[in-house]
C-alpha positions as CSV (number, residue, x, y, z in Angstrom):
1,X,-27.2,-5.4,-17.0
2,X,-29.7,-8.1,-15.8
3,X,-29.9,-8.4,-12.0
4,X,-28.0,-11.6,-10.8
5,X,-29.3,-13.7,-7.9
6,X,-27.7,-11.7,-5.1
7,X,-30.2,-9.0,-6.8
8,X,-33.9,-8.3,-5.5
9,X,-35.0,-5.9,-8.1
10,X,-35.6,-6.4,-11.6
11,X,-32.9,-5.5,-14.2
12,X,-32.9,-5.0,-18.0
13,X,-31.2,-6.2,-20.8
14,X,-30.4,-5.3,-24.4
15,X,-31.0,-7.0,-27.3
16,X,-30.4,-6.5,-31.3
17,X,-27.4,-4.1,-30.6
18,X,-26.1,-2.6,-33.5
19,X,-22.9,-0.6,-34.2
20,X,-22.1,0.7,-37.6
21,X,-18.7,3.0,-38.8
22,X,-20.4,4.6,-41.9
23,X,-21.7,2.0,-44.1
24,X,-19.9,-0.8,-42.0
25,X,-21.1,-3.3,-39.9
26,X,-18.8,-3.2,-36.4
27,X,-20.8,-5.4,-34.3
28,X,-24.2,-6.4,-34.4
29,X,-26.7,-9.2,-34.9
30,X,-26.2,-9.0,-38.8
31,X,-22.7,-9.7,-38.5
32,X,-23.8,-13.0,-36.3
33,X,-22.2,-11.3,-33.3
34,X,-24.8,-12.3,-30.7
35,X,-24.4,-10.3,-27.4
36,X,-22.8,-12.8,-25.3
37,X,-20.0,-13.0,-22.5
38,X,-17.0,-11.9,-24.8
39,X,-13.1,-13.8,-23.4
40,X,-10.3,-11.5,-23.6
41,X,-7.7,-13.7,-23.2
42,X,-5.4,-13.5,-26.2
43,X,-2.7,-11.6,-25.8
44,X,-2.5,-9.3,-28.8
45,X,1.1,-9.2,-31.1
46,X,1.9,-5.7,-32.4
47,X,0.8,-4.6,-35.4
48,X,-2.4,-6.4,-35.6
49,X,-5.9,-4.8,-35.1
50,X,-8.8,-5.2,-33.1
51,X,-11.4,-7.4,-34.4
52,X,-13.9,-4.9,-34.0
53,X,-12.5,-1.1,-33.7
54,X,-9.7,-1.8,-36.2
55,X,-7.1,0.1,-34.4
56,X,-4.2,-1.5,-34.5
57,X,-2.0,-2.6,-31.4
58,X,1.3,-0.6,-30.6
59,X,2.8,-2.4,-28.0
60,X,2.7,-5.9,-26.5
61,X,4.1,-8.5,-23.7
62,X,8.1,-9.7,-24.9
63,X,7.7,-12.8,-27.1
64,X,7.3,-15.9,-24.3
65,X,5.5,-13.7,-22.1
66,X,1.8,-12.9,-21.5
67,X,-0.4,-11.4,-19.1
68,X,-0.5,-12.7,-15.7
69,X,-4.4,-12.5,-15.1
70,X,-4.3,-15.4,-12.8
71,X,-1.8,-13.3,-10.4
72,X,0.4,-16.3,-10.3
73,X,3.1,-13.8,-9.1
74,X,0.9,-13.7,-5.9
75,X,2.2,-17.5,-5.1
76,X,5.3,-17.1,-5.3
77,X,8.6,-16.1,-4.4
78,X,11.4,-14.3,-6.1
79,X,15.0,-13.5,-4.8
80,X,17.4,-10.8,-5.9
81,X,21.0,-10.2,-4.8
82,X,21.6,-6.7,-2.3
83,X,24.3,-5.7,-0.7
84,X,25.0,-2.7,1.3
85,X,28.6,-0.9,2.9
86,X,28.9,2.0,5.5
87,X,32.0,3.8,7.5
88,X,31.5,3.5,11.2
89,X,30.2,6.8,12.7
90,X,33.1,8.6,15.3
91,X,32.2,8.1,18.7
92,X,29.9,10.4,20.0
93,X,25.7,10.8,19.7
94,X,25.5,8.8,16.6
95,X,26.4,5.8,18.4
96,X,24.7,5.5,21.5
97,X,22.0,3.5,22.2
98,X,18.1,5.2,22.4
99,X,15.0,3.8,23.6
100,X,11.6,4.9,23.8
101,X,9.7,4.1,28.0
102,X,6.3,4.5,28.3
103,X,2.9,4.0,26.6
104,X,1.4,5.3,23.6
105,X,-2.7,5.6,23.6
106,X,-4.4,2.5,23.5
107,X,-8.0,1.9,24.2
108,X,-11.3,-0.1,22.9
109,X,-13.5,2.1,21.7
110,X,-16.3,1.2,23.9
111,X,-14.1,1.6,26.4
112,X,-12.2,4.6,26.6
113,X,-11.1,6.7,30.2
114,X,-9.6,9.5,31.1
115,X,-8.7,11.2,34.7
116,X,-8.9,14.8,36.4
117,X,-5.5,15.6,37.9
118,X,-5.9,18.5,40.6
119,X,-3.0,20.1,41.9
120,X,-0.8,18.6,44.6
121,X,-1.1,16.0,42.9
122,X,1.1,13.7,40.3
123,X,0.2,11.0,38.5
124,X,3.5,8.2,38.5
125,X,4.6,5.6,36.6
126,X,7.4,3.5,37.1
127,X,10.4,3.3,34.5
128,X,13.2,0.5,34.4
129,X,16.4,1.7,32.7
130,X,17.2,-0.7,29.7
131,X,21.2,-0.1,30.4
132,X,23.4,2.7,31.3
133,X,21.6,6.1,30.4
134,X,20.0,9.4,31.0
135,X,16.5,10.4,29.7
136,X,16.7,13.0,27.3
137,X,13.2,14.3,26.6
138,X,9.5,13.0,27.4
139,X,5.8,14.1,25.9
140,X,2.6,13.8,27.4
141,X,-0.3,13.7,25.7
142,X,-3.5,15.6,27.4
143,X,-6.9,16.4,26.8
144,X,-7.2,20.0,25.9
145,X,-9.9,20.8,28.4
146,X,-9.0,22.5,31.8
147,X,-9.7,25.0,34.2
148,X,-7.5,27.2,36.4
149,X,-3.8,25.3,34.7
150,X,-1.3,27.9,33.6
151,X,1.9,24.7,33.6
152,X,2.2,20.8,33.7
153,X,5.5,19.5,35.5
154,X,7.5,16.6,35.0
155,X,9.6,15.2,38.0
156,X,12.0,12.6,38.3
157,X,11.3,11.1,41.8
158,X,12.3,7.4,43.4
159,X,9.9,4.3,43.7
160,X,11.0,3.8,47.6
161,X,8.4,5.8,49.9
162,X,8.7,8.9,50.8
163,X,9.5,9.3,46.7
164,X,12.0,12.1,47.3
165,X,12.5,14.2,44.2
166,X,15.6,12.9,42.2
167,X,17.7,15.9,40.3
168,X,16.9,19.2,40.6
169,X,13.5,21.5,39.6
170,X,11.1,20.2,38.0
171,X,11.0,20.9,34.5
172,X,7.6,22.5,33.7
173,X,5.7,23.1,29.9
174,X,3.5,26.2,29.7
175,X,-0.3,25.6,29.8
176,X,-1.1,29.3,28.2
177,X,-4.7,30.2,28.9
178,X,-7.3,28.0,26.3
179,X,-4.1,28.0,24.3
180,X,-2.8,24.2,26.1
181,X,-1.2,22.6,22.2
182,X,-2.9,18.8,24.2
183,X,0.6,17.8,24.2
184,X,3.1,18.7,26.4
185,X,7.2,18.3,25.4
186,X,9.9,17.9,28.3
187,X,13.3,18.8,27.5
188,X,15.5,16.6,30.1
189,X,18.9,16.3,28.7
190,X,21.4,17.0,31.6
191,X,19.1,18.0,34.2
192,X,18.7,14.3,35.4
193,X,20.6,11.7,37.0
194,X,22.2,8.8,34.8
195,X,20.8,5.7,35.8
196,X,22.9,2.1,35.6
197,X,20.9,-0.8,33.7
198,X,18.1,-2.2,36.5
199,X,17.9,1.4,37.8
200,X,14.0,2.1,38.4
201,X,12.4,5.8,38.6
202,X,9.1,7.4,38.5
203,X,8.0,9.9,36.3
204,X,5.6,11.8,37.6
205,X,3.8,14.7,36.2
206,X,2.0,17.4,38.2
207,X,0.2,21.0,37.6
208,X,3.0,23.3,37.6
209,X,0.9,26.7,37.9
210,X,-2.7,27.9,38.5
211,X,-4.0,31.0,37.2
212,X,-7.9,31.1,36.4
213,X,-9.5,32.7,33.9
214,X,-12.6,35.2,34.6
215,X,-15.0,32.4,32.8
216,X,-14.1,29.5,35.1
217,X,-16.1,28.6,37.8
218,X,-15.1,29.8,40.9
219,X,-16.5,26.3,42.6
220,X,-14.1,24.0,40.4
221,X,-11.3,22.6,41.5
222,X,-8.6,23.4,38.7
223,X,-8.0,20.1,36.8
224,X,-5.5,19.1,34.1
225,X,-7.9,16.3,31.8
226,X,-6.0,13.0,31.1
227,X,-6.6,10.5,28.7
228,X,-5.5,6.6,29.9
229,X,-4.0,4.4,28.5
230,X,-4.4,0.5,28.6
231,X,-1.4,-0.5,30.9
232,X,-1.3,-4.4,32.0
233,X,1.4,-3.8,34.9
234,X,-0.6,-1.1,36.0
235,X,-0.7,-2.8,39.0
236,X,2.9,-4.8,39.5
237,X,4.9,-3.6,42.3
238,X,8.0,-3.2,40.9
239,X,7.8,-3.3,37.1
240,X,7.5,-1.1,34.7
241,X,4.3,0.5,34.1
242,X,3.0,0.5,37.7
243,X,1.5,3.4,38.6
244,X,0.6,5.4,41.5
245,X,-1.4,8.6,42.4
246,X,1.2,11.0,44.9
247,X,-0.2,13.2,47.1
248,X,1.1,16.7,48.2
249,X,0.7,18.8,50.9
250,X,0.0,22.5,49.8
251,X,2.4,24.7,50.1
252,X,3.0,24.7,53.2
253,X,0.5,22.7,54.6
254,X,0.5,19.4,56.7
255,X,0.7,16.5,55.1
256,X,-1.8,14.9,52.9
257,X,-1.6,11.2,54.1
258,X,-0.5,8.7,56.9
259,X,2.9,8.5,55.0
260,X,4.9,11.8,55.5
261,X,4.7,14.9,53.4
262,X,4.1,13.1,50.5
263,X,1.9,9.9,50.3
264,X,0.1,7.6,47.1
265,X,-3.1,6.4,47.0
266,X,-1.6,2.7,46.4
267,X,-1.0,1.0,43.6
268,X,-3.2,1.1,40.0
269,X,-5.5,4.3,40.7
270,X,-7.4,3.8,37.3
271,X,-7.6,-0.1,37.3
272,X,-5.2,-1.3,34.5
273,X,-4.5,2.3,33.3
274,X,-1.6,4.7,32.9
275,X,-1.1,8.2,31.3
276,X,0.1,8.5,28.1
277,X,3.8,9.4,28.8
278,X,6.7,8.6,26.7
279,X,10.3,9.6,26.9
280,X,13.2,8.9,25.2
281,X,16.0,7.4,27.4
282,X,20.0,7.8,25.5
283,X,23.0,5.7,26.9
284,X,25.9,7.5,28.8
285,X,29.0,5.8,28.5
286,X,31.0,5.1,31.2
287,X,34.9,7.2,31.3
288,X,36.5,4.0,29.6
289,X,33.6,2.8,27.2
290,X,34.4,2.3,23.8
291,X,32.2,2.5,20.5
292,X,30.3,-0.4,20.2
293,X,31.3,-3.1,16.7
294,X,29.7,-1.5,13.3
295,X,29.9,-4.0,10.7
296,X,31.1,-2.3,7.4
297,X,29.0,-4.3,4.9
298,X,26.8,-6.5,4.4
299,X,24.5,-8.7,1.9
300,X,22.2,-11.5,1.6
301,X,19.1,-12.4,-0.5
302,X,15.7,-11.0,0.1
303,X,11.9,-11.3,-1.6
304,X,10.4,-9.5,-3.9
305,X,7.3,-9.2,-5.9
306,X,6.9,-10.6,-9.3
307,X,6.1,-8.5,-12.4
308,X,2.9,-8.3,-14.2
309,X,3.6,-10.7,-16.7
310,X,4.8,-14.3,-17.0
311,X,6.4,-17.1,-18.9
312,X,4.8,-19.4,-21.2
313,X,5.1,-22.5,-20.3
C-alpha cells in the first residue's frame, strides 16, 4: 500500500499480518510467511489445494498447456481453413451496382462552420456519375434552428450556366413548424434522369416553403441553418465536390445577377466547404445488359487470434 515513486504523498504499510481458521495458522509471521511480493506462476493441476485457503482446484489448463500471461498469442499468427458457396441472385435489384455521392460531416473541432440559406437561394454541389445509373434517394443533414421554413427542396439541375432544372418538380421534405426532424430524406427513384458513366449534375437544395410563425421576428430573413462540411474540391471546376451558391429571382421578379434568371456567386462560397448531402446513386442497365459474373464459392486462409493458453515448450 506504500506510495511508489510516481507518488507524492505518504503511504502506509502493514506489518505482523496474521490470519488464523480456528486454531490454525493460514498465513502469518509465525508460520515464517513474511509479507512479501507473492509469484503466481504455477499453474495448478486438479485436485490439489491451495497452499493457504485449502480449497482444492477443480479445473485446470489440458496437460502441455499453461497460462499464456506473457500474451505470446499477441505476436503471432494463426490460420484456419474457410470456405463459403452462394446461388447467383436473378437479375433484377439485387444485382445492380449502388454507390453512395456526397460528404458526410467532417470538421476540427476548433473549427467548425455552418451557413444561413435564405430563400431563392440553393446551395450546389457537383456529382460525377460512377457508371450508368439513376439516384435513388439523398439526405441532408441540417441544423434544427430556423425561422419562417415550412419545406427544403432538392433539385437536380446541370453544371453548364444557366443550370436549367433537369427532370421534373423538385422533390421537397416537410419542414413542420419547430418540428424540422435536422435531417431531411429525398425519395428520387424514377423522378430523375439516368445518367451514363462521366455524366456530371448538381444537386442543389433550396427552401421549398415559407410560413412564419407568430414568435419569429418580423425583421429576419427566413433562413434554413446549415452545417459544412470539410470538402477539398470545394473549389475545382469540374470535379466532384465543387460547389456553388445559385441565385433566384423571386417569383416573378427580375433576375438576381448579370447571368440570366438564375446566376452563382462563383465557385467555393464557404472556402473549402460543402453541405452535408449524400445520396445514393443505383445502376440502370441498358435494354441488352446482362447480370454481371457471381462466383459461386469460394475459400482461402485467413488470421485469427490465439487462445488463452499455450504450449509448453
Amino acid at each position: 500500500f506504500a506510495s511508489d515513486g510516481s507518488g507524492s504523498a505518504e503511504g502506509f504499510w502493514l506489518d505482523r499480518v496474521l490470519i488464523r481458521h480456528g486454531q490454525r495458522i493460514l498465513f502469518g509471521y509465525e508460520t515464517n510467511d513474511l509479507l512479501r511480493e507473492q509469484v503466481y506462476t504455477a499453474a495448478p493441476a486438479a485436485g490439489a489445494r491451495g497452499a493457504y485457503d485449502g480449497i482444492p482446484v477443480v479445473a485446470s489448463t489440458p496437460v502441455g498447456y499453461e497460462a499464456d500471461r506473457s500474451l505470446e498469442k499477441a505476436h503471432r499468427t494463426r490460420f484456419a481453413p474457410w470456405s463459403a458457396a452462394w446461388s447467383a441472385p436473378p437479375a433484377g435489384a439485387a444485382w445492380l451496382r449502388r454507390a453512395y455521392l456526397g460528404w458526410s460531416y467532417g470538421a476540427p473541432t476548433e473549427e467548425t462552420k455552418t451557413a444561413r440559406l435564405h430563400p431563392e437561394q440553393e446551395a450546389c454541389v457537383l456529382h460525377v456519375a460512377p457508371f450508368r445509373g439513376e439516384l435513388r434517394a439523398a439526405t441532408l443533414f441540417t441544423l434544427v434552428d430556423k425561422i419562417g421554413v415550412s419545406g427544403v427542396s432538392l433539385r437536380l439541375r446541370s453544371p453548364a450556366p444557366p443550370h436549367a432544372p433537369m427532370g421534373g418538380r423538385p422533390t421537397v421534405s416537410a419542414s413542420d413548424g419547430v418540428e424540422d426532424p435536422g435531417m431531411h430524406r429525398f425519395k428520387l427513384a424514377g423522378s430523375g434522369p439516368v445518367f451514363d458513366e462521366g455524366d456530371t449534375f448538381f444537386m442543389c437544395v433550396g427552401i421549398a416553403g415559407v410560413k412564419s410563425l407568430p414568435a419569429d421576428d418580423p425583421n429576419s430573413l427566413p433562413f434554413l441553418h446549415l452545417p459544412l462540411t470539410n470538402v477539398s474540391t470545394a473549389a475545382v471546376a469540374g470535379a466532384a465536390g465543387a460547389t456553388v451558391l445559385l441565385l433566384r429571382p423571386p417569383a416573378g421578379g427580375a433576375a438576381v445577377g448579370p447571368g440570366g434568371p438564375e446566376s452563382t456567386s462563383g465557385l467555393d462560397p464557404w472556402a473549402g466547404h460543402s453541405v452535408v448531402l449524400r445520396a445514393e446513386f443505383v445502376q440502370r442497365p441498358g435494354p441488352h445488359a446482362a447480370p454481371p459474373a457471381v462466383p459461386s464459392q469460394g475459400s482461402g486462409g485467413g488470421a485469427a487470434g490465439g487462445f488463452l493458453a499455450k504450449g509448453r515448450p
